[in-house]
Backbone of each chain as ProteinMPNN parsed JSONL, in Angstrom:
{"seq_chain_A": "XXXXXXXXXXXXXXXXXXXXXXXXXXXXXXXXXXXXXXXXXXXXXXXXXXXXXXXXXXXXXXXXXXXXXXXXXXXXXXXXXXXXXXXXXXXXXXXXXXXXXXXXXXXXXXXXXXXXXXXXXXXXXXXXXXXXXXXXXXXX", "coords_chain_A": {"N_chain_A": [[0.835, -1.209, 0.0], [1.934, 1.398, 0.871], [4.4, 1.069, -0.78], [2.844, 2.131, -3.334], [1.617, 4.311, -2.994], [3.66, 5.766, -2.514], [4.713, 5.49, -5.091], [3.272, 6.454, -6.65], [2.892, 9.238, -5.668], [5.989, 10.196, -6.922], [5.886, 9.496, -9.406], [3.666, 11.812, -9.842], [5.611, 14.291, -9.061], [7.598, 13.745, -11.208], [6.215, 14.388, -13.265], [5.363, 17.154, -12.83], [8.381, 18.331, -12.937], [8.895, 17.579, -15.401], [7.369, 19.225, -16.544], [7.934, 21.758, -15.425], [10.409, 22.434, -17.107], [9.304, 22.839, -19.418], [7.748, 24.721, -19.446], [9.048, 27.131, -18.508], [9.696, 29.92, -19.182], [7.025, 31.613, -19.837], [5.318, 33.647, -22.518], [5.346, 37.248, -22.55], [2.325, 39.422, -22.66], [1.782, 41.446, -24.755], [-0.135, 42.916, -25.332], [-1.985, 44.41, -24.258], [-5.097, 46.481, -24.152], [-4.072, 49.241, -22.565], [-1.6, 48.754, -23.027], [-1.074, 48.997, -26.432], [-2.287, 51.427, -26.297], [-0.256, 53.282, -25.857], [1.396, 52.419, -27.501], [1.035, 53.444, -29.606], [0.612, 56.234, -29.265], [3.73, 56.715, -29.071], [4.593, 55.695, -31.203], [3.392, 57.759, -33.162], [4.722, 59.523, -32.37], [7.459, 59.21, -32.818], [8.06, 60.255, -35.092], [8.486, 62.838, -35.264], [10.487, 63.102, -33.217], [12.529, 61.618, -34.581], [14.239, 63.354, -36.796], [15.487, 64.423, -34.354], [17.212, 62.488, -33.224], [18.329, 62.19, -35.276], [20.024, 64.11, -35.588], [21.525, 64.319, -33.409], [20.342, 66.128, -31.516], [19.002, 64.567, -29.479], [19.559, 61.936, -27.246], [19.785, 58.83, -26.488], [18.982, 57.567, -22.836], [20.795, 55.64, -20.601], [19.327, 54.265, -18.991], [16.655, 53.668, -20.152], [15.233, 55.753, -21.501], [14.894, 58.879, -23.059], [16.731, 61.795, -23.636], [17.448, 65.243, -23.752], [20.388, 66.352, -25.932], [21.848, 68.2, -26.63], [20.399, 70.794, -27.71], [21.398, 72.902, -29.088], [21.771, 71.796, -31.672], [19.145, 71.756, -32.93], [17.005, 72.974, -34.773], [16.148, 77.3, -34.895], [13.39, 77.28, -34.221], [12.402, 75.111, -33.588], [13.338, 74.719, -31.505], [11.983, 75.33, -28.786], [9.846, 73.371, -28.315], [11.349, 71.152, -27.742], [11.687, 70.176, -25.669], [9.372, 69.615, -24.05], [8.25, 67.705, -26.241], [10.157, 65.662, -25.283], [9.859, 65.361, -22.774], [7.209, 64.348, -23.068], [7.425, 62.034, -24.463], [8.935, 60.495, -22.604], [7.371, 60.419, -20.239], [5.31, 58.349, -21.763], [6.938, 56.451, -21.909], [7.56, 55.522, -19.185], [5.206, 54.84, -18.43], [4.652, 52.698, -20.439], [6.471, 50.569, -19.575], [5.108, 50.546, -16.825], [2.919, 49.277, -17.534], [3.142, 46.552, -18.909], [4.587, 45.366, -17.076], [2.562, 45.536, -15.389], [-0.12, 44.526, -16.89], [1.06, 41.859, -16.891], [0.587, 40.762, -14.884], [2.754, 41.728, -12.72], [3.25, 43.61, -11.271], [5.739, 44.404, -9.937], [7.845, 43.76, -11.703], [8.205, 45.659, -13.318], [10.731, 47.362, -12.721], [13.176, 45.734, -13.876], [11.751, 44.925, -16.237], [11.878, 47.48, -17.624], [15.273, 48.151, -17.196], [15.596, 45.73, -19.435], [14.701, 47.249, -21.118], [16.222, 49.176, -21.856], [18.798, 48.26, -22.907], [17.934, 47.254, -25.029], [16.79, 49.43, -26.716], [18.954, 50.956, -27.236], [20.535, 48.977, -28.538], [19.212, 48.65, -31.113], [18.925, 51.431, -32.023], [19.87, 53.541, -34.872], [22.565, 53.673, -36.459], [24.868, 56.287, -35.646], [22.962, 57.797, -34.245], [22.588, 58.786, -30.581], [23.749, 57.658, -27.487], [23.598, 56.775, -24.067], [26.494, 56.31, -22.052], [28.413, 54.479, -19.974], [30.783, 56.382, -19.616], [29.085, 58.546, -20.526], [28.251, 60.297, -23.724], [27.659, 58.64, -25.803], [28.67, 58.01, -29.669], [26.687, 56.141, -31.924]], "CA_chain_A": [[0.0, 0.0, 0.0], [2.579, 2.002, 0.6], [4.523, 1.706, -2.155], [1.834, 2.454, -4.463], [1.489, 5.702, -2.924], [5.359, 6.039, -3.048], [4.981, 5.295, -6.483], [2.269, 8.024, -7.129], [3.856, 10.573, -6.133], [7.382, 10.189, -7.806], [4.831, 10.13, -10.481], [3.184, 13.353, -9.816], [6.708, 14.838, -9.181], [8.075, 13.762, -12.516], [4.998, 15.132, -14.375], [5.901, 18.149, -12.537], [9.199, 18.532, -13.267], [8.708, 17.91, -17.488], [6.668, 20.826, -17.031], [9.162, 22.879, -15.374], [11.431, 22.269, -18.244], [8.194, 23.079, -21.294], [7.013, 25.858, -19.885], [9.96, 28.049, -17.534], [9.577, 31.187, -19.689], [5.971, 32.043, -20.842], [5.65, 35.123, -23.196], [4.633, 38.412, -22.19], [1.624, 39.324, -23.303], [2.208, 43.013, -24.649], [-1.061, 43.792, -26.672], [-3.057, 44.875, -23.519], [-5.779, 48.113, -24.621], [-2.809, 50.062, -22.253], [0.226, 48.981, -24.291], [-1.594, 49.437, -27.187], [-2.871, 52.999, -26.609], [0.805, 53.884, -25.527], [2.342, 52.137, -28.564], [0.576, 54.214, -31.081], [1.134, 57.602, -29.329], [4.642, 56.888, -29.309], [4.646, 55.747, -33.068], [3.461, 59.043, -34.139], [5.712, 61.186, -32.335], [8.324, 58.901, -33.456], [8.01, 60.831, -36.409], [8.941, 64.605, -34.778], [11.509, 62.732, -32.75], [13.111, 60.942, -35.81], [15.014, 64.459, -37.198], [16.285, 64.768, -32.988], [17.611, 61.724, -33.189], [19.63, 61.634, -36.312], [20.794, 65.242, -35.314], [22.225, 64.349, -32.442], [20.304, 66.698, -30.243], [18.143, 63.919, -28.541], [20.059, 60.86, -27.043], [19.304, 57.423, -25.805], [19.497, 57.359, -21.667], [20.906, 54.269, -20.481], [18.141, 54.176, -18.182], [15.25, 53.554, -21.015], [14.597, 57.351, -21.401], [15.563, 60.052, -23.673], [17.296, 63.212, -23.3], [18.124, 66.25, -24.965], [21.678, 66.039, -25.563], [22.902, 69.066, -27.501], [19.884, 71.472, -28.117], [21.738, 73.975, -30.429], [21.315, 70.936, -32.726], [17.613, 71.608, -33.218], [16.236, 74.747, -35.601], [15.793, 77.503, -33.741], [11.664, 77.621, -34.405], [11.482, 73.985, -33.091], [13.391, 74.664, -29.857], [10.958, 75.523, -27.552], [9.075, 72.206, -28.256], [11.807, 69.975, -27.953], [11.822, 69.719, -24.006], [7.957, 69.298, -24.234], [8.529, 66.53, -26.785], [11.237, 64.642, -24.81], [8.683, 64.857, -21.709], [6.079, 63.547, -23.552], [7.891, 60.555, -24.526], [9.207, 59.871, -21.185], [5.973, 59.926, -19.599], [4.572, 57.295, -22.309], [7.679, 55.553, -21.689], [7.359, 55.127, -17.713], [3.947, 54.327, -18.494], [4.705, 51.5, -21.171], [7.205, 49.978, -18.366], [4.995, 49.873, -15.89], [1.828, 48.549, -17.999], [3.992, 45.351, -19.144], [4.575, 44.899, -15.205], [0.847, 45.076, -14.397], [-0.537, 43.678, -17.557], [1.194, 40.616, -16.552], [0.367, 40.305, -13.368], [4.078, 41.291, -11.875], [3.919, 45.25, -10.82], [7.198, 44.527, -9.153], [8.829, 43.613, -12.535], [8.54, 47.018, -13.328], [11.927, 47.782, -13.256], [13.649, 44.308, -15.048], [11.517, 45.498, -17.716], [12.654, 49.256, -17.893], [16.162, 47.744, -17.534], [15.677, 45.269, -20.729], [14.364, 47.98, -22.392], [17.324, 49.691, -22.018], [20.056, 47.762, -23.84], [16.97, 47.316, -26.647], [16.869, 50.841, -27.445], [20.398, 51.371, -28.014], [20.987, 47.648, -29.822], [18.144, 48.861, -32.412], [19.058, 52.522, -32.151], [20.636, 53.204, -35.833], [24.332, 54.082, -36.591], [24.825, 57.938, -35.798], [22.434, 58.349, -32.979], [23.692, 59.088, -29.629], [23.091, 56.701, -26.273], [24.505, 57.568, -23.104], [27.127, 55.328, -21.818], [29.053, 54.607, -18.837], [31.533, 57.165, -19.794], [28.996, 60.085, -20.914], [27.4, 60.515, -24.574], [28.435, 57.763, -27.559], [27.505, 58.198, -30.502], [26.483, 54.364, -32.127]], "C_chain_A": [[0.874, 1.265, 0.0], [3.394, 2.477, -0.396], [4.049, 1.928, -3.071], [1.789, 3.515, -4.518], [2.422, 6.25, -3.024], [5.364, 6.798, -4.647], [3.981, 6.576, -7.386], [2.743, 8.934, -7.377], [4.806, 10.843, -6.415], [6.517, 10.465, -9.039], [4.87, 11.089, -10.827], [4.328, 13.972, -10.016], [7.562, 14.516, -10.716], [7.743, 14.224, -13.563], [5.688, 16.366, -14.113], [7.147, 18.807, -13.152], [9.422, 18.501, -14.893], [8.13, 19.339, -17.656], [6.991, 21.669, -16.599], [10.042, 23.43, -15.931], [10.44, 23.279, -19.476], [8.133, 24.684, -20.829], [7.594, 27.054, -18.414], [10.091, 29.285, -18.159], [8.343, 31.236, -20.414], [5.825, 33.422, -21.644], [5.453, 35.94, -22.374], [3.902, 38.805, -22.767], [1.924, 41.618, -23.134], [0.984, 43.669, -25.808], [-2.321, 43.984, -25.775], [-4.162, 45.899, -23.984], [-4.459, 48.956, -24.48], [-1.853, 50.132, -22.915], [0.057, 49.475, -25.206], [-1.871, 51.054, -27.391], [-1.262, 53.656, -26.908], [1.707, 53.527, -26.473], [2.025, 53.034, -29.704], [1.068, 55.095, -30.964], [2.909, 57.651, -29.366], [5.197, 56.363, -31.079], [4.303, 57.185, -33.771], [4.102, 59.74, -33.573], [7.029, 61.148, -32.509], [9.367, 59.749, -34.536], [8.731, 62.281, -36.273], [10.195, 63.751, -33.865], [12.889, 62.206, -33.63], [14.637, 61.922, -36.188], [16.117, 64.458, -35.87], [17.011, 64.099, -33.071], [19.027, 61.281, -33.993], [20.479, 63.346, -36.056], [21.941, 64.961, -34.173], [21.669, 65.243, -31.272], [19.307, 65.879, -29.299], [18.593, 62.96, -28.472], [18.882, 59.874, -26.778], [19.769, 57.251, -24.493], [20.141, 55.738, -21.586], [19.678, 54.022, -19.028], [16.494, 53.449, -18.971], [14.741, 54.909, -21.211], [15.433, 57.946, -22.361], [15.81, 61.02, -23.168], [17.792, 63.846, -24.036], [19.924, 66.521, -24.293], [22.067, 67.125, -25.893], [21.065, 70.507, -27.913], [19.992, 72.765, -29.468], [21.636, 73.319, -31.794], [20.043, 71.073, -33.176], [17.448, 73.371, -33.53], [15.609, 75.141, -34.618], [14.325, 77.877, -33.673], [11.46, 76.247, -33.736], [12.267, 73.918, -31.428], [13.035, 74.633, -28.508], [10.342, 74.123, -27.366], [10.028, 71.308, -27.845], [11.978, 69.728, -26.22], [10.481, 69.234, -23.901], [8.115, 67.597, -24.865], [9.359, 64.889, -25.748], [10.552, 64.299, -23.607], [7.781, 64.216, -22.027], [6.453, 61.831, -23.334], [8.428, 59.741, -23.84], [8.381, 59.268, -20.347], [5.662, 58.714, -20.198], [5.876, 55.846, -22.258], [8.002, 54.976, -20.371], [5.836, 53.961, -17.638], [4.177, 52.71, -18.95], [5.285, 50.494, -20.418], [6.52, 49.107, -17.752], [3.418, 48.994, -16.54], [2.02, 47.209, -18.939], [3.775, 45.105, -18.198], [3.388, 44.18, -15.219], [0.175, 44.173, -15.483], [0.014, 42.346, -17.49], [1.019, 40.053, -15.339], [1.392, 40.241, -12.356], [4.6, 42.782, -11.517], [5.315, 45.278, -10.428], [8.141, 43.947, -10.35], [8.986, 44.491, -13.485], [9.984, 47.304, -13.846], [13.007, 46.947, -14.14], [12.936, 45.156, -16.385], [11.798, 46.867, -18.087], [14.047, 48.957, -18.31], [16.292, 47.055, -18.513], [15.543, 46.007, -21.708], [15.23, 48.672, -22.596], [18.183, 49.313, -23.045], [19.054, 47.238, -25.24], [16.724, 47.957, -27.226], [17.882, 50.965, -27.922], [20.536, 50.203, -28.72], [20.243, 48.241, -30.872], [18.117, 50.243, -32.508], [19.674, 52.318, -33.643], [21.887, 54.004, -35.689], [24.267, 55.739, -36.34], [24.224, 58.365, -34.553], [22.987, 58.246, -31.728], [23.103, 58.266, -28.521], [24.01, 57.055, -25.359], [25.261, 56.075, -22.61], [27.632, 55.458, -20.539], [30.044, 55.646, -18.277], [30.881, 58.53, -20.382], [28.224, 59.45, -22.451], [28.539, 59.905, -25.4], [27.575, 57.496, -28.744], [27.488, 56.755, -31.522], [27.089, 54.767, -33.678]], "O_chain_A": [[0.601, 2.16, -0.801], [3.405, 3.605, -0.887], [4.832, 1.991, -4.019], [1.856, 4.107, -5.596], [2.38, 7.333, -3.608], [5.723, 7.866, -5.141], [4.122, 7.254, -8.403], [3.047, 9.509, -8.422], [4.944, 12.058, -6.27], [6.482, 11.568, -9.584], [5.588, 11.569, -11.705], [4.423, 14.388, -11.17], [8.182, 15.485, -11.153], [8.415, 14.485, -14.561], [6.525, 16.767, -14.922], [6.979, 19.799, -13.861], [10.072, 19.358, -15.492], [8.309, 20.225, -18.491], [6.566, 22.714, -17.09], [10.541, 24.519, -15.648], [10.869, 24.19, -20.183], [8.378, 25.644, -21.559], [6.857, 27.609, -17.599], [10.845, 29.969, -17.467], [8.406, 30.939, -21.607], [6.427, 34.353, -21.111], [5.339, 35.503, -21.228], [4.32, 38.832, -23.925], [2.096, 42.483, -22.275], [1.1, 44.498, -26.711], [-3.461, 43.819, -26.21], [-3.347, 46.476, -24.704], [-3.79, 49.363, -25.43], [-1.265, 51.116, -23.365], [0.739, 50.481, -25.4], [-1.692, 51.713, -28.416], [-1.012, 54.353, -27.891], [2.789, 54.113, -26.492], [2.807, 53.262, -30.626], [1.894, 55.458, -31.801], [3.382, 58.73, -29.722], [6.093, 56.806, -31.797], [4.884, 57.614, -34.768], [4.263, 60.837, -34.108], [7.799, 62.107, -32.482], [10.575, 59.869, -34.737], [9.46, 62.734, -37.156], [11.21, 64.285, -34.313], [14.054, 62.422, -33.298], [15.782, 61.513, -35.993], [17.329, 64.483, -36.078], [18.086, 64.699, -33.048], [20.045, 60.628, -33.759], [21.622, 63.483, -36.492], [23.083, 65.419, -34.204], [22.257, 65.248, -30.191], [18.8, 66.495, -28.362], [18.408, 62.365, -29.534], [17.656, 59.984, -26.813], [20.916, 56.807, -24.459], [19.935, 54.859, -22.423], [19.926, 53.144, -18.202], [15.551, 52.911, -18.391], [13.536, 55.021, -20.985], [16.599, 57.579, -22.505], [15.182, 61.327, -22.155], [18.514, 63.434, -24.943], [20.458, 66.719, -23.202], [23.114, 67.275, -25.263], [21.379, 71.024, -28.985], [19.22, 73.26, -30.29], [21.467, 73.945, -32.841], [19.816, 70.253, -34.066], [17.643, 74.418, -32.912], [14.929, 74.542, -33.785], [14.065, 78.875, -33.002], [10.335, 76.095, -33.26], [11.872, 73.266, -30.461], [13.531, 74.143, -27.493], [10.329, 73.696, -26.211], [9.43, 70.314, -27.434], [12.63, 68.739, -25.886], [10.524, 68.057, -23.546], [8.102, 66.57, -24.185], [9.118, 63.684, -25.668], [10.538, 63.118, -23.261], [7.405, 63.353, -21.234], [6.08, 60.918, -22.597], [8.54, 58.542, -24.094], [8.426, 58.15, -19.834], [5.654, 57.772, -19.405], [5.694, 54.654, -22.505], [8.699, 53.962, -20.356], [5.574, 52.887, -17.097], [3.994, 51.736, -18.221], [4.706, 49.409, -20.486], [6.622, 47.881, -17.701], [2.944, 48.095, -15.846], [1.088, 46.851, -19.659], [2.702, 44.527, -18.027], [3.109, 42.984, -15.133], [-0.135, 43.045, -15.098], [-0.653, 41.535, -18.132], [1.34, 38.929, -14.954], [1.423, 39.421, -11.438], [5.768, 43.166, -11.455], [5.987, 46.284, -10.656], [9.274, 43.636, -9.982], [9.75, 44.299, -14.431], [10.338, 47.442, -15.017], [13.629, 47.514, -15.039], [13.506, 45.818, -17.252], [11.919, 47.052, -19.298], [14.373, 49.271, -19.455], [17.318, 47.456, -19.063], [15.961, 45.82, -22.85], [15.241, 49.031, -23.774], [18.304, 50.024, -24.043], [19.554, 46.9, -26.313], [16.356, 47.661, -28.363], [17.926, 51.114, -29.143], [20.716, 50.492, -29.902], [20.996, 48.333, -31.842], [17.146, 50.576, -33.188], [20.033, 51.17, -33.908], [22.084, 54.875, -34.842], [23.45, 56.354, -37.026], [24.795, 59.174, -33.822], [23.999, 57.546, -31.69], [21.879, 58.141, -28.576], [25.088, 57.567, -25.661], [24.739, 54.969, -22.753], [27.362, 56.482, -19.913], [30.244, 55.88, -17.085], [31.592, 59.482, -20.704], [27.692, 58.34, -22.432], [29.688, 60.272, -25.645], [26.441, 57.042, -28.893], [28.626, 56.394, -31.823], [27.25, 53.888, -34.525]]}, "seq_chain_B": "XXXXXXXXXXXXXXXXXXXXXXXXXXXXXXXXXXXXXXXXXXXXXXXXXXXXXXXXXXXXXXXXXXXXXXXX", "coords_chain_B": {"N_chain_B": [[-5.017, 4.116, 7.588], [-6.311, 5.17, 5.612], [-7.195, 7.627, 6.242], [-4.205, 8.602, 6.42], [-3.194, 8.268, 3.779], [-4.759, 10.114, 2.424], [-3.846, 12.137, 3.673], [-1.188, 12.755, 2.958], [-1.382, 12.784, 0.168], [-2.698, 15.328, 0.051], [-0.739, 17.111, 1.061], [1.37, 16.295, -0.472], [0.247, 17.396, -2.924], [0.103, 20.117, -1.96], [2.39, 20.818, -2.221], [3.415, 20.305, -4.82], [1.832, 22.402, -5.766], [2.498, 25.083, -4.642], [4.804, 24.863, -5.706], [4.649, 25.578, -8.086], [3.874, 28.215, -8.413], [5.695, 29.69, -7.675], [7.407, 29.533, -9.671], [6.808, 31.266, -11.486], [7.307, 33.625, -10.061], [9.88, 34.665, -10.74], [11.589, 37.127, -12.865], [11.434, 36.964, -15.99], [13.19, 36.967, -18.263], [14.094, 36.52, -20.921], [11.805, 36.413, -22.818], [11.097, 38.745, -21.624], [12.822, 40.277, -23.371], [11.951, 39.901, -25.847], [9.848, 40.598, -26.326], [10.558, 43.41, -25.411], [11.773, 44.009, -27.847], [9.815, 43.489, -29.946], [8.165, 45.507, -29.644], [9.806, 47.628, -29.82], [10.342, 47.513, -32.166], [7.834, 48.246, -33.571], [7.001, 50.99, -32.792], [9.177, 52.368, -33.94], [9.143, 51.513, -36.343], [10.675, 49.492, -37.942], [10.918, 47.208, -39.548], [12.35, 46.884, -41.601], [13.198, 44.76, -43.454], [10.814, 44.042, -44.774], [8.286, 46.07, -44.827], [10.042, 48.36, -45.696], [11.215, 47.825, -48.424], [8.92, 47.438, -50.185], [7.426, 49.5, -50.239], [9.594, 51.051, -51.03], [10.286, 49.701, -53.889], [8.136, 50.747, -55.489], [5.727, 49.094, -56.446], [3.196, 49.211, -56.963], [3.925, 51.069, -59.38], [4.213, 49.621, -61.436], [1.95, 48.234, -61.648], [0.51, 49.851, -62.533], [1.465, 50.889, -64.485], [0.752, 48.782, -66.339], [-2.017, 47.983, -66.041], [-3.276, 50.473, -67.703], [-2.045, 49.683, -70.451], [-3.374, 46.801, -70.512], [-6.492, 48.127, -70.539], [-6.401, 49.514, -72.927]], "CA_chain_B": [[-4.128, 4.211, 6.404], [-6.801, 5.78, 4.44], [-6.508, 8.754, 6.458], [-2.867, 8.89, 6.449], [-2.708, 8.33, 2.4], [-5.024, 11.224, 2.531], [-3.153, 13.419, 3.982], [0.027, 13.082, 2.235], [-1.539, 13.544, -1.105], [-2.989, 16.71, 0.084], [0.554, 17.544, 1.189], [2.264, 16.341, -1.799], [-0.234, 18.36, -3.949], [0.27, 21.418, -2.03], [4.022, 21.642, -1.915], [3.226, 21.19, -6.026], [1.099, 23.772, -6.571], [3.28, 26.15, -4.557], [6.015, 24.984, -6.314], [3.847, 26.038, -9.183], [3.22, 29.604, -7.905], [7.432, 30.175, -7.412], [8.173, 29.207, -11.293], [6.281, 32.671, -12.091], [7.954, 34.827, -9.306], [11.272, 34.855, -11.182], [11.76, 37.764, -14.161], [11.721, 36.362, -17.444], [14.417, 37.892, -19.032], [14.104, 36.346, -22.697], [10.649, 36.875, -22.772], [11.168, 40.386, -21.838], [13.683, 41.001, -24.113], [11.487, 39.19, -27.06], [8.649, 41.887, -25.981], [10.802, 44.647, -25.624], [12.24, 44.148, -29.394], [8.743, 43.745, -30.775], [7.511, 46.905, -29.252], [10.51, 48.99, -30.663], [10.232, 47.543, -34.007], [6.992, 48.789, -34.0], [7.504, 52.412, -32.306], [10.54, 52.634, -34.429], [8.992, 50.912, -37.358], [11.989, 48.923, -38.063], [10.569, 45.968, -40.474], [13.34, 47.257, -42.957], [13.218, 43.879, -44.242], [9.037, 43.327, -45.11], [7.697, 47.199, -45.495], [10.249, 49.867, -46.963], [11.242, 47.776, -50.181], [7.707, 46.939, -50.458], [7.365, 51.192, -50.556], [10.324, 52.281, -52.492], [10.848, 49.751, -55.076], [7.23, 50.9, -55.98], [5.444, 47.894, -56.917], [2.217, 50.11, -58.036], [4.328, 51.786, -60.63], [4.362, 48.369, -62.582], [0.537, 47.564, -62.029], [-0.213, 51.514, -62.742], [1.66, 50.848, -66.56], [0.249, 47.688, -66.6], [-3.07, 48.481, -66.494], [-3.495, 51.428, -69.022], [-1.892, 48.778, -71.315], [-5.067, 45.916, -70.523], [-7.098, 48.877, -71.01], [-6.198, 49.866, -74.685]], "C_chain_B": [[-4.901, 5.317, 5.565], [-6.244, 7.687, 4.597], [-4.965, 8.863, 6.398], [-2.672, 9.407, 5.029], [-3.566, 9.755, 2.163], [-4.376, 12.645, 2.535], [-1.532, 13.901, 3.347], [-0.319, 13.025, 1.3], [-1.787, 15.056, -1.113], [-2.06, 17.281, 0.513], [1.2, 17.738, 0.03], [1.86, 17.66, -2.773], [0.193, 19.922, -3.512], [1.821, 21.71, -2.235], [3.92, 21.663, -3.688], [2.848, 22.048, -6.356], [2.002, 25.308, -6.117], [4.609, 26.083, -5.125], [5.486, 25.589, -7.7], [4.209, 27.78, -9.149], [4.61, 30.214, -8.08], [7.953, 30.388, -8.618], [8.013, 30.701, -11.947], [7.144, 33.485, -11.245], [9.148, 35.307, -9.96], [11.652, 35.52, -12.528], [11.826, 37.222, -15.445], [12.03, 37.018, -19.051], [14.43, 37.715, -20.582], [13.089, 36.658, -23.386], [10.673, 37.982, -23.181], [12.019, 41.132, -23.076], [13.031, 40.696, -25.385], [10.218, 40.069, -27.205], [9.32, 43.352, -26.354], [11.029, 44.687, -27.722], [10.724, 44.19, -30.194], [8.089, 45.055, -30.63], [8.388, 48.165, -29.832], [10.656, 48.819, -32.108], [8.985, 47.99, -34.551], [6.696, 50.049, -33.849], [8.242, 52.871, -33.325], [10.649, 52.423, -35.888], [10.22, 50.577, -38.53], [11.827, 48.078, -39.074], [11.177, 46.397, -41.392], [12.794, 46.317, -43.783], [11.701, 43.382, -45.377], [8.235, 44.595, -45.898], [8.584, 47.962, -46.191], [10.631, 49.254, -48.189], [10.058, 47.689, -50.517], [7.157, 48.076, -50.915], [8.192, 51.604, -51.646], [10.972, 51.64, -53.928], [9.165, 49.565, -56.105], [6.814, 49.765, -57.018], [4.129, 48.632, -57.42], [2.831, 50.689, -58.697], [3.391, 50.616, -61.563], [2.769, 47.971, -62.534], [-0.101, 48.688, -63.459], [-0.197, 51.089, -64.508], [0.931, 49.518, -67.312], [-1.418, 47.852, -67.409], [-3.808, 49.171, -67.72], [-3.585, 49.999, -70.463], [-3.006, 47.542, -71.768], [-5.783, 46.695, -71.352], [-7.388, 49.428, -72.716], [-6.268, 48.511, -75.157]], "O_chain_B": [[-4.312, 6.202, 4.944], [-5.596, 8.497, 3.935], [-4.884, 10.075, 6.2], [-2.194, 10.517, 4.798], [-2.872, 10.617, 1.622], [-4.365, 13.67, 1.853], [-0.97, 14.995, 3.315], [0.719, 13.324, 0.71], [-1.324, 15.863, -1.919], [-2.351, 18.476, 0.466], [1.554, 18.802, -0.479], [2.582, 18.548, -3.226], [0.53, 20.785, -4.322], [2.279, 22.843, -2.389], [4.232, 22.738, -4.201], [3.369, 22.679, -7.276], [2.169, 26.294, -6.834], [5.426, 27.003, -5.078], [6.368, 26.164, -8.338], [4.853, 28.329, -10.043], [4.656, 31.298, -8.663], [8.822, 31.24, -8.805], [8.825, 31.222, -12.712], [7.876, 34.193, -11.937], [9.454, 36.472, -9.704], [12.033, 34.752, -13.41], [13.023, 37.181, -15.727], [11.537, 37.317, -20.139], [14.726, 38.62, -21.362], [13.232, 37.154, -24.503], [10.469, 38.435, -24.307], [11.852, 42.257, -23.546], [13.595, 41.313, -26.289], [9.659, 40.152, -28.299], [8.921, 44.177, -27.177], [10.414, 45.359, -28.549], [10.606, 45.024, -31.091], [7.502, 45.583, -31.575], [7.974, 49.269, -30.185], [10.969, 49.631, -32.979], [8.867, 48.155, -35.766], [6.039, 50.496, -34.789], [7.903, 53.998, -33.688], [11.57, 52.793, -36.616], [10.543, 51.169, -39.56], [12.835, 48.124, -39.778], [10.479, 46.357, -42.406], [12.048, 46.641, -44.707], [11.653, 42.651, -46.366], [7.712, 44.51, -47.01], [8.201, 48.364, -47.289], [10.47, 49.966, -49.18], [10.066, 47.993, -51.71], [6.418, 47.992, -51.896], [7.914, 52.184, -52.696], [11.672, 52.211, -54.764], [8.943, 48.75, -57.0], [7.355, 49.542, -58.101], [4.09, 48.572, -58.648], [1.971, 51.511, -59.012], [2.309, 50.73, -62.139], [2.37, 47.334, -63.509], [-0.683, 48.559, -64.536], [-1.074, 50.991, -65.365], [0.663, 49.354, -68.502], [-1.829, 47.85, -68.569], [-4.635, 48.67, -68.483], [-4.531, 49.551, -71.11], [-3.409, 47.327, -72.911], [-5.924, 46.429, -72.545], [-8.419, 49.622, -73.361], [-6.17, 48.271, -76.36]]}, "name": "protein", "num_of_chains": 2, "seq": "XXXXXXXXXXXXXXXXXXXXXXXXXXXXXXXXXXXXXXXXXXXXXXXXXXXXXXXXXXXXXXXXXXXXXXXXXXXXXXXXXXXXXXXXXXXXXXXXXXXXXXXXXXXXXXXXXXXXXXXXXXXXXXXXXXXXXXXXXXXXXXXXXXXXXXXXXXXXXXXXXXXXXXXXXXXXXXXXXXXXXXXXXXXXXXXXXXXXXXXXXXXXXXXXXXXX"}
């Protein structure tokens, strides 16, 4: 009698363990309404950011954030906006962070995901644009 | 016995299920990083490879001349 029940649960525990192996990283599910809303508005302002970018007057933090790096780089009719701009996209980028977190059910992985997003901005940044580094402002 | 076998299934099961519950607590770094990249290729609209030849080696030109040509 006993070992039957022995034998069960080595069982159970072996089931277990296959399925520790299949399924130890499930996706992230990143097409909440929230992500969504916050993926678009940062797709179109992409677009006014785009010019900053290849100028050089709007970096890549190593944080997951932008910053104006050089302002005299930016015409002087769009100057005023470009601190506005770079707030904007900060905000929707704190946001996007933490609505990964919660849309998965892991508020407290919050910052892991800010930090991944980090070294994913600058890997997919293109050649020319500027990312901040350990040593200050490099330009990729 | 019965009770006994009882009670160590409902043991066994729980130390699985909380072993269950632990597998999630732990960041999932490839994941994340397989999220983050889809989200900046779409922000960033990166699909070099799928949309801009698909744009600039203007594939409606060739219907556009095409057409007329049916037409007559």
């Amino acid at each position: 009698m006993m070992k039957k029940l022995l034998l069960s649960f080595v069982l159970i525990l072996s089931l277990f363990a296959t399925q520790l192996i299949g399924a130890a990283e499930p996706n992230l599910d990143v097409n909440t309404p929230a992500i969504i809303a916050i993926k678009s508005t940062m797709t179109a302002r992409h677009t006014q950011l785009l010019p900053h970018y290849n100028s050089g007057a709007v970096g890549l933090t190593g944080d997951a954030f932008i910053a104006v790096k050089d302002a005299t780089a930016v015409p002087l009719k769009d100057r005023g906006g470009i601190n506005n701009l770079v707030s904007a996209e900060n905000t929707d980028r704190a946001k996007l962070y933490k609505e990964i977190a919660a849309g998965n059910g892991h508020p407290e992985w919050q910052n892991d995901i800010q930090n991944t997003f980090a070294g994913r901005w600058i890997d997919k940044a293109q050649s020319g644009w500027f990312y901040q580094g350990a040593g200050g402002w490099v330009k990729k | 016995m019965n009770k006994n076998m009882g009670l160590l299934l409902a043991a066994g099961l729980a130390l699985i299920l909380s072993a269950c519950v632990t597998i999630n607590i732990y960041f999932p770094a490839a994941a994340a990083e397989k999220a983050a990249d889809k989200i900046i290729e779409e922000v960033w609209q990166l699909k070099d490879g799928e949309t801009k030849p698909a744009e600039t080696t203007a594939p409606d030109a060739k219907p556009a001349d095409s057409t007329p040509a049916v037409a007559k």
